[in-house]
C-alpha positions in Angstrom: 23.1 33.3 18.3 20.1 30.8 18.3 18.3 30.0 15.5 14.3 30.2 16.2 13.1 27.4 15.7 9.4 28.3 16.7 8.1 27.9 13.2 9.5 23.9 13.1 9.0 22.8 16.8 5.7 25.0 17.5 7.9 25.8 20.6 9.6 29.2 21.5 13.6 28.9 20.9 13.5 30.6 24.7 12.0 27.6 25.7 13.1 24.9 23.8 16.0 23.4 26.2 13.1 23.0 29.0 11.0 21.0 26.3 13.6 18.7 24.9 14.5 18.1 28.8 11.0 17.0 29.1 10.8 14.8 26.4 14.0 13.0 27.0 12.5 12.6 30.7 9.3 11.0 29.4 11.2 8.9 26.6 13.2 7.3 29.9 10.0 6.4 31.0 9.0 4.7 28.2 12.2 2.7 27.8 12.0 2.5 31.3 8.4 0.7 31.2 9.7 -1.2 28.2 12.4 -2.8 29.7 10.3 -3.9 32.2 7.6 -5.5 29.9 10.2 -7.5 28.0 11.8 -8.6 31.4 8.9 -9.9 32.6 8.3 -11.7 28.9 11.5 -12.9 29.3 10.8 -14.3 32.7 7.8 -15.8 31.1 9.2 -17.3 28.7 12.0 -19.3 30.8 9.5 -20.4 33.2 8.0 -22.6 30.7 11.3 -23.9 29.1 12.4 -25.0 32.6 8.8 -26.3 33.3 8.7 -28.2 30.0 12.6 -29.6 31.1 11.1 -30.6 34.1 8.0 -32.7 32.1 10.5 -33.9 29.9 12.6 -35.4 32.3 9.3 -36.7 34.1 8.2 -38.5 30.9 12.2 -39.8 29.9 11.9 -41.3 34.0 8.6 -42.6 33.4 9.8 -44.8 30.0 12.9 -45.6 32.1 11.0 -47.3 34.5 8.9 -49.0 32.5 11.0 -50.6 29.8 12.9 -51.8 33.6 9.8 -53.5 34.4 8.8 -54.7 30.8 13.0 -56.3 31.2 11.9 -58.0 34.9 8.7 -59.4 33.5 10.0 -60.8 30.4 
């Protein structure tokens, strides 16, 4: 037998497996779209570590080469 559960869900117990279909369907959308927000933070986020590696390295090549040339003219 199944309970009604009209007076706690506002929905008819004839109709409740339809509803809770629905809202697992739109709760996989929101997962769904937040997955794909934090991929595309995450994505973000490693651009700029690898672009501030890259500037890094820029600047450790830059001192390199001048502490070579401050050696050749001293």
């Amino acid at each position: 037998m199944t309970p009604n559960l009209t007076a706690f869900t506002g929905v008819d117990s004839q109709n409740l497996p339809d509803v809770m279909v629905s809202v697992q369907f739109i709760l996989a959308i929101g997962v769904l779209k937040s997955l794909h927000y934090f991929n595309n933070i995450s994505n973000k986020l490693l651009f700029s570590l690898d672009k501030a590696v890259a500037i890094k390295a820029g600047v450790r090549e830059r001192k390199r080469k001048a502490a070579e040339l401050n050696q050749r003219l001293y």
